[in-house]
C-alpha positions in Angstrom: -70.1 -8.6 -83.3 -68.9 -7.3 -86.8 -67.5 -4.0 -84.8 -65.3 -6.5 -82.6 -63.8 -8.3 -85.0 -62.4 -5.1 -86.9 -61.6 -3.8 -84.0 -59.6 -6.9 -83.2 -57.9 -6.4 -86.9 -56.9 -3.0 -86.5 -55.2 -3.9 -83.2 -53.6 -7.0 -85.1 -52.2 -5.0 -87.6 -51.0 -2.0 -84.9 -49.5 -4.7 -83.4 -47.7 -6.1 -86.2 -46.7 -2.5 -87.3 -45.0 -1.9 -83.7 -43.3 -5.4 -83.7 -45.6 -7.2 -81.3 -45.8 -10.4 -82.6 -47.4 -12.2 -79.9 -50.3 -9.3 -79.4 -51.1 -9.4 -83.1 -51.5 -13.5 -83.1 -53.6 -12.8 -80.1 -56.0 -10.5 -81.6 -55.6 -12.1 -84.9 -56.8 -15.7 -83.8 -60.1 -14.0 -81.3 -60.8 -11.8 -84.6 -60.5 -15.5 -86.9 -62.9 -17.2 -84.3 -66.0 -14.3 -83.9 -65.8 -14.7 -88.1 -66.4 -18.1 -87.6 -69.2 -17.9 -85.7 -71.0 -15.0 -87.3 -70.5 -17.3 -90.7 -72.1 -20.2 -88.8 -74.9 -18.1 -87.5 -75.1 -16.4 -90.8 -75.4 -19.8 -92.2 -78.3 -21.0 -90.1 -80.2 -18.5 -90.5 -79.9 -18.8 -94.6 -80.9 -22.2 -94.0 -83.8 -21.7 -91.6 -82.4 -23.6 -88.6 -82.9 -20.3 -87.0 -86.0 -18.4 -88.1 -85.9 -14.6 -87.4 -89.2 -13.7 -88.8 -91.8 -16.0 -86.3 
């Protein structure tokens, strides 16, 4: 999931180079959600909601 959202910054800022504003708020805003839910995961699994080790 990491490797998608850099991918999705480095075709934001392409994007943004080339004058494609709509493309780059596109891939900007999928590349701002998949952080927000690798932080959430990342977050349960520091608290133990989700256990990895069972």
């Amino acid at each position: 999931m990491i490797k998608w959202i850099f991918i999705l910054l480095a075709v934001a800022a392409i994007a943004a180079l080339l004058g494609f504003g709509s493309i780059s708020g596109l891939a900007l805003t999928g590349a701002k959600v998949l952080i927000g839910i690798v932080l959430v995961l990342f977050l349960l699994v520091l608290f133990g909601v989700i256990s990895i080790l069972d």
